[in-house]
N, C-alpha and C positions, 0 to 999 in steps of 0.2 A: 805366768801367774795363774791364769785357769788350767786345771787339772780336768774335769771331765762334767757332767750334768750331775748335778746331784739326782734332783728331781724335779716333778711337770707335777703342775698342779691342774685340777680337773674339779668343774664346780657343774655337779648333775642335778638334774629336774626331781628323778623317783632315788631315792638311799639303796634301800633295799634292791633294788634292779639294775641300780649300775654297782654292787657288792658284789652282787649273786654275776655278773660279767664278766667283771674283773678277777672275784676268784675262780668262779666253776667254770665258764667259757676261756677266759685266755688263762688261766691258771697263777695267778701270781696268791706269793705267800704273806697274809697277813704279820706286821711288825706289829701293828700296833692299832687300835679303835679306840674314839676319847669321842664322847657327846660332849658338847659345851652348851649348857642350858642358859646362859647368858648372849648367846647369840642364837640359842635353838638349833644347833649345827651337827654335825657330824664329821669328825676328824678320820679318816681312813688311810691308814698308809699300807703300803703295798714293794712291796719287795722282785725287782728284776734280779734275772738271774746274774748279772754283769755285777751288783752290788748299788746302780740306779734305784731309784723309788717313784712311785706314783703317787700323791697326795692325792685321795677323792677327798670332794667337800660336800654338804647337803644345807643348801643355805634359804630360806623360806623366800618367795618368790624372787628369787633369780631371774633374769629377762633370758628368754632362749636363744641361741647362738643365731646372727642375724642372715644368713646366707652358706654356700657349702660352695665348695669349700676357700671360695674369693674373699671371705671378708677379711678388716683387718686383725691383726693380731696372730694369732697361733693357727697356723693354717693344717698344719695335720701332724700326728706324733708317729713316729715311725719304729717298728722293732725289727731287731733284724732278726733274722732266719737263715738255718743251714738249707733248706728247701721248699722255695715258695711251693709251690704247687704239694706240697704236704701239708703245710698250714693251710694252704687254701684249703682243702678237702676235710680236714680236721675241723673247721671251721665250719664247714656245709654241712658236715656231719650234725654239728648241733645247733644246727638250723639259721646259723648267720648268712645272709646275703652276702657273697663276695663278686667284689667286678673279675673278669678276663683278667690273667698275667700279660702285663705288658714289660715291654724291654725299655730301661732308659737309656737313650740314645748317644748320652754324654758316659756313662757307664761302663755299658752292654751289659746290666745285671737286670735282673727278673723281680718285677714286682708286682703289687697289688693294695687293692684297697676295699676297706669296709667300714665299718662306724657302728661305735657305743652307743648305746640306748639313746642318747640324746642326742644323735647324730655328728658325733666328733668324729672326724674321719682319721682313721687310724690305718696305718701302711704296713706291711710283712716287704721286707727288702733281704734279699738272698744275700748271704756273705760273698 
């Protein structure tokens, strides 16, 4: 019955700065931008290369994610990579904090972690 993810929805603190992330730091191509002045929002869809989407949202006081990365709900969004340790360094390069490659041990594949603006912690996991 289920085919694959369509897409993750993502509801940020600043618009403008989880935009400016999501397109200029990990590069994803804008589908689509829609304000909804009815709820004072901002609708951002975002384009993975796989054909997935990311929905950003900008919703006026939003309560901030309650703990990192234990709480419940959506614990971390993951994209893959042909070469962690290139993402990684891609990623330092423009000034994101990333953890150590570690190796998952159920796997043996190469991963790592970092986090959006609002601290959602987002994984680079090697093919």
């Amino acid at each position: 019955m289920l085919l694959r993810i369509h897409h993750t929805a993502i509801i940020c603190a600043d618009y403008a700065r989880s935009r400016r992330f999501y397109t200029e730091v990990l590069g994803l191509r804008v589908i689509a931008e829609t304000y909804r002045e009815a709820r004072r929002s901002y609708k951002l869809d975002l384009a993975l290369p796989d054909g997935g989407q990311i929905e950003l949202f900008s919703f006026p006081d939003a309560p901030p994610r309650p703990s990192y990365p234990e709480a419940q709900g959506l614990r971390h969004l993951a994209f893959e990579v042909a070469d962690v340790e290139a993402g990684k360094r891609a990623l330092e390069a423009k000034g994101i904090a990333v953890e150590p490659v570690r190796v998952d041990e159920l796997t043996g594949k190469r991963f790592t972690f970092f986090a959006d603006p609002d601290g959602l912690p987002l994984e680079l996991y090697e093919r």
